[in-house]
Wavefront OBJ file of the C-alpha trace (Angstrom):
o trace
v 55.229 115.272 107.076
v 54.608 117.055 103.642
v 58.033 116.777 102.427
v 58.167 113.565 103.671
v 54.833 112.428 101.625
v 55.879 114.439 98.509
v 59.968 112.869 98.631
v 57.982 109.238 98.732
v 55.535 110.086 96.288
v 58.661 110.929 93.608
v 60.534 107.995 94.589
v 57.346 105.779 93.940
v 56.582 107.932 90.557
v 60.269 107.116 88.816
v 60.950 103.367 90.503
v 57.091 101.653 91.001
v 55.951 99.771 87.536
v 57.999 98.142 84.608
v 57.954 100.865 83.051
v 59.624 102.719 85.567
v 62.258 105.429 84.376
v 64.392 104.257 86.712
v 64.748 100.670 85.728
v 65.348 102.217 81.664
v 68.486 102.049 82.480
v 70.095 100.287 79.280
v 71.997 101.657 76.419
v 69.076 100.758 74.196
v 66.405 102.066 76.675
v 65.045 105.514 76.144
v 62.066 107.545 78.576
v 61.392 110.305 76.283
v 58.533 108.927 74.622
v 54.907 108.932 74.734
v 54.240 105.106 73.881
v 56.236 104.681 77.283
v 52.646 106.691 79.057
v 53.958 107.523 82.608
v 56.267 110.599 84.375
v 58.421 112.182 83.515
v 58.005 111.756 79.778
v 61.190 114.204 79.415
v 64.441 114.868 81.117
v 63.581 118.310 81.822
v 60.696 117.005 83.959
v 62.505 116.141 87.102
v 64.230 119.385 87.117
v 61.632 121.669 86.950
v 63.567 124.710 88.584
v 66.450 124.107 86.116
v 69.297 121.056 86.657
v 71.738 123.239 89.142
v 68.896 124.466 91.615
v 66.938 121.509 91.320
v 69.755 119.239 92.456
v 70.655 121.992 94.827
v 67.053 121.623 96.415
v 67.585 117.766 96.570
v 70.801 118.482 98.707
v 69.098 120.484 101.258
v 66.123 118.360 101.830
v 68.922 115.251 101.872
v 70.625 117.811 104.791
v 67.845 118.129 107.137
v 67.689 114.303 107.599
v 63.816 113.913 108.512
v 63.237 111.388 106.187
v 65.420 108.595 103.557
v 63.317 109.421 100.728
v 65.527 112.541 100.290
v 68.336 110.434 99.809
v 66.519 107.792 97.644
v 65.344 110.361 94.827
v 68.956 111.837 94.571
v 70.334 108.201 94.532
v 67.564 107.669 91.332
v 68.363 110.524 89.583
v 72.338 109.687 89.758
v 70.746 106.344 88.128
v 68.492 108.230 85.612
v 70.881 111.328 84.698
v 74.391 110.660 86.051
v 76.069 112.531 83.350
v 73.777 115.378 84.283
v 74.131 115.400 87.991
v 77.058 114.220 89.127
v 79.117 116.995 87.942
v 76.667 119.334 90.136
v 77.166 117.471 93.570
v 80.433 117.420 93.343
v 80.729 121.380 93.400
v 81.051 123.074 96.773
v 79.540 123.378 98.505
v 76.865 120.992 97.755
v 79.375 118.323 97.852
v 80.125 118.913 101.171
v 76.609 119.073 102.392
v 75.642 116.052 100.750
v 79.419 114.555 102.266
v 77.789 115.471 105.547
v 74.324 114.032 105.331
v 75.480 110.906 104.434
v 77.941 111.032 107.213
v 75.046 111.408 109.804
v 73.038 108.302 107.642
v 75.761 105.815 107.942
v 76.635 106.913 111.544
v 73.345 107.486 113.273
v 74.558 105.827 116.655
v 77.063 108.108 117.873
v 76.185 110.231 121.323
v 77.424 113.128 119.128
v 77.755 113.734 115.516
v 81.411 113.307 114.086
v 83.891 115.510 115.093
v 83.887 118.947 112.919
v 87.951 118.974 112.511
v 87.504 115.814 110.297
v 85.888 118.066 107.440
v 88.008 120.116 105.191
v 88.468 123.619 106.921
v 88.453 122.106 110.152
v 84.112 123.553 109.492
v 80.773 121.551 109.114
v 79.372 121.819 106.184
v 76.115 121.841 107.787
v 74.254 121.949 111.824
v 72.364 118.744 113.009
v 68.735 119.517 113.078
v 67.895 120.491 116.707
v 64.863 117.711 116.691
v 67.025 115.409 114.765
v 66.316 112.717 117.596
v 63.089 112.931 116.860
v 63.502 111.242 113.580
v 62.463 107.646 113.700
v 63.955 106.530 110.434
v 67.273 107.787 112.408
v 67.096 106.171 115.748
v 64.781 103.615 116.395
v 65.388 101.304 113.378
v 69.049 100.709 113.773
v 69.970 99.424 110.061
v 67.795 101.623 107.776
v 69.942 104.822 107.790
v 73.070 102.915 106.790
v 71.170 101.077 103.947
v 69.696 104.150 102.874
v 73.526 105.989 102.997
v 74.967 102.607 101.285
v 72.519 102.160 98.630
v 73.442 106.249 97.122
v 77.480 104.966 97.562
v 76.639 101.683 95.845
v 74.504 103.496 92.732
v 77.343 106.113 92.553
v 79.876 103.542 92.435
v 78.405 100.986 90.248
v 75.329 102.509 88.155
v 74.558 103.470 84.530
v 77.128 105.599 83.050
v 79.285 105.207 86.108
v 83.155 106.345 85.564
v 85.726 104.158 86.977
v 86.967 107.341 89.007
v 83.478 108.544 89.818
v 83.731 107.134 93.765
v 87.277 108.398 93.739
v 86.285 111.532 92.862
v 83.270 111.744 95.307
v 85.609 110.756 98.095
v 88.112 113.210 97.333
v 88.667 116.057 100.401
v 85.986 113.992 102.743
v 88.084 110.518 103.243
v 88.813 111.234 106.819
v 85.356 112.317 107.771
v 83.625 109.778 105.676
v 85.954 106.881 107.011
v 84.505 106.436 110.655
v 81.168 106.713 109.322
v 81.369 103.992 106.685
v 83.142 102.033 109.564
v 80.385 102.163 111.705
v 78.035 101.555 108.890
v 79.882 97.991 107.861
v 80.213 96.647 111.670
v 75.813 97.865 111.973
v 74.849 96.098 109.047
v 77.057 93.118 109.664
v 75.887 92.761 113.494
v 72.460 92.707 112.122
v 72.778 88.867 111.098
v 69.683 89.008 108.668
v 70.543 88.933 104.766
v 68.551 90.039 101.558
v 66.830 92.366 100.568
v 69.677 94.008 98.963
v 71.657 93.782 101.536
v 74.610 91.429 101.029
v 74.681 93.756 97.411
v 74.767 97.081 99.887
v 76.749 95.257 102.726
v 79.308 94.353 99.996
v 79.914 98.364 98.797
v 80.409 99.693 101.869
v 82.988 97.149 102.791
v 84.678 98.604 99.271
v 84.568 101.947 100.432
v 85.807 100.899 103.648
v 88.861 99.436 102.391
v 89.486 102.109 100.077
v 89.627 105.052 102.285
v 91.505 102.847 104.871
v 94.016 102.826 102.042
v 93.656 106.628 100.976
v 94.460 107.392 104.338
v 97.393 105.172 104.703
v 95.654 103.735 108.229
v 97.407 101.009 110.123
v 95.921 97.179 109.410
v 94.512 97.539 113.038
v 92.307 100.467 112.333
v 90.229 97.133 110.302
v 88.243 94.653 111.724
v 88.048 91.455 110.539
v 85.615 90.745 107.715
v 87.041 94.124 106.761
v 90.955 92.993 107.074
v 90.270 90.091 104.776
v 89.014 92.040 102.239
v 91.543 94.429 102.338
v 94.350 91.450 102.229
v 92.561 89.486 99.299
v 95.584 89.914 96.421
v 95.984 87.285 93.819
v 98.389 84.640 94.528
v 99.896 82.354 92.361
v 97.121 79.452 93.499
v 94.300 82.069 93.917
v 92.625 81.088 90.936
v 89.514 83.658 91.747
v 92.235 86.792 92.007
v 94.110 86.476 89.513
v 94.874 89.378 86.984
v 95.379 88.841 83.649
v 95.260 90.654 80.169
v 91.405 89.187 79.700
v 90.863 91.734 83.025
v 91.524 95.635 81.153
v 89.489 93.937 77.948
v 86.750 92.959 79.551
v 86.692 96.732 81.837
v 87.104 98.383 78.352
v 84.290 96.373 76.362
v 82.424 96.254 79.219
v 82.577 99.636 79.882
v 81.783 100.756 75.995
v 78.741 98.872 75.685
v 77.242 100.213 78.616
v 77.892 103.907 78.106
v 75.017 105.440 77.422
v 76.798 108.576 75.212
v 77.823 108.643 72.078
v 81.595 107.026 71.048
v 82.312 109.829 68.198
v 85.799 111.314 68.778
v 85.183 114.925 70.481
v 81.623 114.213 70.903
v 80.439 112.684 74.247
v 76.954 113.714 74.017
v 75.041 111.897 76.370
v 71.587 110.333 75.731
v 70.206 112.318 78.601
v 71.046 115.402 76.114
v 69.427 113.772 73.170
v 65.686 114.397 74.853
v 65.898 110.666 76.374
v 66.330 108.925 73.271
v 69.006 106.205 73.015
v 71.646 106.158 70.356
v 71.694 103.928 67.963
v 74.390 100.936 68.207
v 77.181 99.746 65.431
v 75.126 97.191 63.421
v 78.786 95.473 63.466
v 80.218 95.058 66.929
v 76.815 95.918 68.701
v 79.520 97.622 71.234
v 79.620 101.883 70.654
v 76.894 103.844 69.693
v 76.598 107.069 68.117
v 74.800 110.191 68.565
v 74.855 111.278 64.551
v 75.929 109.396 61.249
v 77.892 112.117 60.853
v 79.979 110.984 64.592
v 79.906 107.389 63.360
v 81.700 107.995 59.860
v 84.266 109.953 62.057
v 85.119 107.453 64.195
v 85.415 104.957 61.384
v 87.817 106.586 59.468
v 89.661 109.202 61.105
v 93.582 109.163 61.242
v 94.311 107.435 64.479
v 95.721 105.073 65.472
v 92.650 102.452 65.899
v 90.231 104.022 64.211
v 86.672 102.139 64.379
v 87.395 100.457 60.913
v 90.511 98.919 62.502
v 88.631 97.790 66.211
v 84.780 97.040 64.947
v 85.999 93.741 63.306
v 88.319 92.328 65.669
v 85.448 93.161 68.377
v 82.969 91.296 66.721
v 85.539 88.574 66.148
v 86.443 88.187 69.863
v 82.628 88.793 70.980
v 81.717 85.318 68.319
v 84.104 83.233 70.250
v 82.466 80.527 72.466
v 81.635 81.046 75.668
v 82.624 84.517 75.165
v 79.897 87.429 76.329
v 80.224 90.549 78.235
v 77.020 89.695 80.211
v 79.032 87.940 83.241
v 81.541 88.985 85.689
v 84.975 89.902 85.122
v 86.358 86.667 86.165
v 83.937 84.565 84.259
v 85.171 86.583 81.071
v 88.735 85.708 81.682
v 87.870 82.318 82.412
v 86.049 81.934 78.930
v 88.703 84.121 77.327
v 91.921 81.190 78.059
v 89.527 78.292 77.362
v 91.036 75.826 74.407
v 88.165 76.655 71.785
v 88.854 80.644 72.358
v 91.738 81.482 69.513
v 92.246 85.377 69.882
v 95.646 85.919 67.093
v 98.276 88.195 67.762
v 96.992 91.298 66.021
v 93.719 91.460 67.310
v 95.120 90.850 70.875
v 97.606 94.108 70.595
v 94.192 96.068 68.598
v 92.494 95.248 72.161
v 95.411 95.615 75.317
v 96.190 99.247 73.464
v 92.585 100.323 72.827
v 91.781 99.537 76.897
v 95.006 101.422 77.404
v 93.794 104.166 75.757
v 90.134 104.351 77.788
v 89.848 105.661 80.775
v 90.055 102.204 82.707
v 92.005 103.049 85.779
v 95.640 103.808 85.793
v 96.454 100.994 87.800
v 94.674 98.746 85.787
v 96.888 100.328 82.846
v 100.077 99.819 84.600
v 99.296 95.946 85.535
v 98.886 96.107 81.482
v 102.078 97.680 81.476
v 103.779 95.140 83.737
v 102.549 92.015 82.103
v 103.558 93.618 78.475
v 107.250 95.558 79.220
v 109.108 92.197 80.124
v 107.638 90.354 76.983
v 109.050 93.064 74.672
v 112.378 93.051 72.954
v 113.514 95.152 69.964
v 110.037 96.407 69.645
v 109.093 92.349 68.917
v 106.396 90.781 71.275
v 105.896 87.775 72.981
v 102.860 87.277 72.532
v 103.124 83.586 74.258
v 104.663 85.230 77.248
v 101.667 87.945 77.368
v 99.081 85.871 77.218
v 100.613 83.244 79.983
v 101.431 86.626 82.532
v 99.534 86.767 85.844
v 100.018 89.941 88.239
v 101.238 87.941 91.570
v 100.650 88.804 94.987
v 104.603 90.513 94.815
v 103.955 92.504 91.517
v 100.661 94.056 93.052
v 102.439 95.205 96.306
v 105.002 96.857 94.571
v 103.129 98.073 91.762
v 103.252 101.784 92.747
v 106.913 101.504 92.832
v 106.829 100.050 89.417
v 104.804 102.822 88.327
v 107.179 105.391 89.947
v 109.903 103.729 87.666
v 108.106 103.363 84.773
v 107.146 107.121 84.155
v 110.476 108.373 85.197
v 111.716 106.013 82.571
v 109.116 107.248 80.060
v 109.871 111.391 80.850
v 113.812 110.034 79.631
v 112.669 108.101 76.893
v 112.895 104.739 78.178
v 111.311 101.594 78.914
v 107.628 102.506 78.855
v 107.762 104.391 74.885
v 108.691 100.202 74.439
v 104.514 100.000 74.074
v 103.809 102.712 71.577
v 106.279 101.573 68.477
v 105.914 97.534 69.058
v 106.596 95.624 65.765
v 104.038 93.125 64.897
l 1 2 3 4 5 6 7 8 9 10 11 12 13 14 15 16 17 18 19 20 21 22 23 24 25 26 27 28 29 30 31 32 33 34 35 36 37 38 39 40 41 42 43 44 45 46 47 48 49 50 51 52 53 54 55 56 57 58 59 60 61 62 63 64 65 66 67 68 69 70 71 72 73 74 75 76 77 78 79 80 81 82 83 84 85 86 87 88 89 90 91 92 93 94 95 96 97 98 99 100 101 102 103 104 105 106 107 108 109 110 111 112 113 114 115 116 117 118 119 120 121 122 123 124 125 126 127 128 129 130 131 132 133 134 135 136 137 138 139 140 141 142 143 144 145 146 147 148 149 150 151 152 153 154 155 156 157 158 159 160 161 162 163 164 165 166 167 168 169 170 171 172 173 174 175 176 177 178 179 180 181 182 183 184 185 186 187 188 189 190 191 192 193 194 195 196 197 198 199 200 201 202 203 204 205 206 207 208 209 210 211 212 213 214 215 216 217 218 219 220 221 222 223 224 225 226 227 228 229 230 231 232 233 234 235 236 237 238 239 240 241 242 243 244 245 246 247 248 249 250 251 252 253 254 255 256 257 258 259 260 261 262 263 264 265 266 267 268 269 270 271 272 273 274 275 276 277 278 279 280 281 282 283 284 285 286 287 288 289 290 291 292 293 294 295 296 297 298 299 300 301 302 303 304 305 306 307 308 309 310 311 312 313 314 315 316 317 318 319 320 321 322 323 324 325 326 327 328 329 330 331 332 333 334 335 336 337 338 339 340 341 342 343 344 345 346 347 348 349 350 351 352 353 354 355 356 357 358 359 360 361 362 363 364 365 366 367 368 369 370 371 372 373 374 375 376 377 378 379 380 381 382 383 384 385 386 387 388 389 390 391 392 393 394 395 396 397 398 399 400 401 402 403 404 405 406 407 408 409 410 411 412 413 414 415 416 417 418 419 420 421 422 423 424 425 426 427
């Protein structure tokens, strides 16, 4: 009952109000400041035992499964300090103890907690609680344990400072033990009929997470239902309007993705707000995209000898941000949408400045390669067609056989071939 009371009192303390650490969760958002009046006023508050046994604590508690509140606080903090903790949970064996506890949170319904030969080792991280059907939370209200499981998987997937890899990387070593357990979670929540809430946002995740380990683990289509066999099955198609991928797609993931980033965009620098005592870093007065830590970082990054230095991307950022109807504020497929309409003119240099800069990020690889396959066919002689590029979708074929491609592709580029075609193109 006391942990339970003091794990709800902490998840009140940094969510409840408006000016709720928590919900400071924009690039331009700092907590570490006394005008803001509530806890924790620093970053070093919600550790108090130092970051590593701190989160370490948060684990166990999370392991013994009397309560969701646990689970909730470690979800916040991933939203508060991601760069901070994320790195620690995903060292063993705390990864595989948290693995676990979510395991028993999205499958609370099973006579018998999942089979110990589906964790790494062929070993449980951790032992059920002996009173563990005790717990109310657990077994008497059916959809709470999976929501509670779904919302940490949804934050880790989609919150502030969130990686494109970062649920890749969580998964990693646990698919087949966390892939009956998020299976069970989808069909509970979807059998429950009632929406909001969060829900449909939550329901939505898990059916990601779903579909990727169902594809990690190379599991035949009948291992899906079907709300889950859909998804899996949605590729563009030429008359798809809503799937298809473009070159407005990686843009949008890389601008997006930069503007959000609470850390700073120097080259070799990646200091983190979090690190700078809460305080946020202070945005290019031109693009309003990257933000820097120092003056000192942001003079690097203007003019150091690269390739697209800032002095060569700031301008043709601001120029594609000024275009109508163009904002990074919407979904991906409402950017593309704005980015072919008539009154959007995006010329041929800026358009190479942007497909090589997101090539260059760490959007994922597949992403790149979709880049890749749009661009190598429009190239000849190191000239572009730029026409060609901008008219490419990925079909429903090219995204089936895309790993193939990608097999080709970098054998092609260890001899030399095709895929160098990008670096040297003649504009």
């Amino acid at each position: 009952m006391f942990f339970d009371a003091a794990y709800e009192c902490i998840y009140v303390g940094v969510t409840l109000g408006e000016k709720a650490i928590a919900l400071r969760s924009k690039p331009n958002q700092g907590f570490n400041s006394s005008k803001r009046g509530e806890w924790p006023l620093a970053i070093d508050s919600m550790f108090p035992s130092g970051e590593s046994e701190s989160i370490a604590s948060h684990v166990f508690w999370c392991t013994q499964l009397f309560s969701p509140y646990p689970t909730y606080v470690l979800c916040q903090l991933v939203v508060i300090a991601r760069p901070i903790v994320l790195p620690i949970i995903l060292r063993e064996p705390l990864h595989g103890q948290l693995m676990w506890s979510l395991v028993q949170e999205l499958d609370p319904f099973s006579p018998t907690p999942v089979e110990h030969w589906l964790f790494s080792g062929g070993r449980t991280p951790c032992t059920l609680p002996s009173d563990w059907k005790t717990f109310r939370w657990l077994t008497v209200k059916p959809r709470l344990a999976p929501f509670v499981a779904g919302t940490f998987l949804h934050f880790l997937h989609k919150g502030p400072d969130s990686g494109y890899d970062d649920s890749d990387r969580f998964l990693r070593g646990y698919e087949r033990a966390m892939w009956p357990a998020v299976k069970s979670a989808c069909s509970e929540l979807r059998s429950q009929g009632e929406r909001g809430g969060g829900q449909d946002l939550i329901q939505g995740a898990l059916d990601g997470y779903a579909v990727t380990l169902h594809e990690a683990l190379k599991l035949p289509e009948s291992e899906l239902d079907p709300a889950l066999l859909r998804l899996a099955n949605a590729l563009p198609s030429d008359n798809d309007e809503e799937n298809i991928f473009t070159i407005a797609i990686p843009i949008y993931m890389y601008l997006k993705r930069s503007s959000n980033l609470r850390a700073c965009f120097g080259p070799g620098c990646g200091m983190t707000m979090q690190r700078n005592e809460g305080k946020p870093f202070q945005v290019c007065s031109g693009c309003k995209v990257v933000r820097y830590c120092s003056k000192a970082c942001q003079k690097r990054d203007w003019s150091e000898d690269r390739k697209f230095p800032h002095k060569e991307t700031c301008p043709v950022f601001r120029r594609l941000l000024a275009q109508p109807g163009i904002t990074l504020n919407c979904e991906a497929m409402d950017f593309q949408k704005a980015f072919f309409q008539p009154d959007v003119h995006v010329d041929d240099q800026d358009l190479h400045v942007l497909l090589m800069s997101a090539t260059d990020s760490d959007i994922p690889k597949e992403i790149k390669f979709a880049v890749m396959r749009i661009m190598v066919p429009n190239i000849n002689n190191g000239a572009v067609n730029w026409a060609g590029v901008r008219a490419a979708k990925v079909t429903k074929e090219m995204v089936e056989t895309l790993n193939e491609w990608m097999d080709e592709q970098s054998r092609a580029r260890r001899s030399g071939g095709t895929l160098d075609r990008m670096q040297d193109i003649d504009l």
